[in-house]
C-alpha positions, 0 to 999 in steps of 0.5 A: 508530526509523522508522515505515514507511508502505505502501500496499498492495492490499486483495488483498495486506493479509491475507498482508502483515499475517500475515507481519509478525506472524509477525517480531513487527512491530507493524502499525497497518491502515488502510483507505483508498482509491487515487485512479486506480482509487478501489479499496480500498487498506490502508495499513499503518503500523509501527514499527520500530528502524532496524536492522530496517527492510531486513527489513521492506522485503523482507517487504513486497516479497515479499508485496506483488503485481504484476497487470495489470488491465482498465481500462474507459472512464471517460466525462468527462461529470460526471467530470475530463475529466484523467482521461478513458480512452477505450478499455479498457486493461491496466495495472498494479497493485499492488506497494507504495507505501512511505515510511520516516521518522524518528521522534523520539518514541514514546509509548504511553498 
């Protein structure tokens, strides 16, 4: 058994979360937020055999969009200077962020 954890865009999370359901994967949703941009993000954990974890995998790709986004200035004063941008730029965002893991034990109470 594999539990998969993916991060994803809030934008992403309702398409990802009903084609999921529609394979009958169980999905735990998660609200969290991203650290670069400190946006909304969901994290999706679920459970799976391990032989159903490449379609797993590839229902996440599909679902999980690629977009650029306008990054404002972000002044250093009170703030990281690690993190200072000093001009507007594009950058891209989403997609999904995935880990896969082994499971030694599942219980359900």
């Amino acid at each position: 058994m594999k539990l998969i954890i993916a991060v994803i865009q809030d934008k992403d999370s309702h398409r990802l979360i009903d084609a999921l359901a529609e394979k009958e994967y169980k999905t735990t949703k998660l609200s969290t937020t991203g650290g670069f941009l400190k946006e909304g993000n969901t994290t999706l954990m679920i459970g799976c055999e391990d032989k159903e974890v490449s379609q797993a995998l590839d229902i996440i790709k599909h679902k999980s969009s690629h977009r650029e986004q306008m990054v404002a200035p972000i002044s250093p004063m009170g703030g990281n200077a690690d993190s200072y941008i000093p001009r507007p730029i594009n950058i891209e965002v989403g997609g999904a962020t995935v880990f896969v893991l082994p499971v030694d034990n599942f219980f359900q109470f």
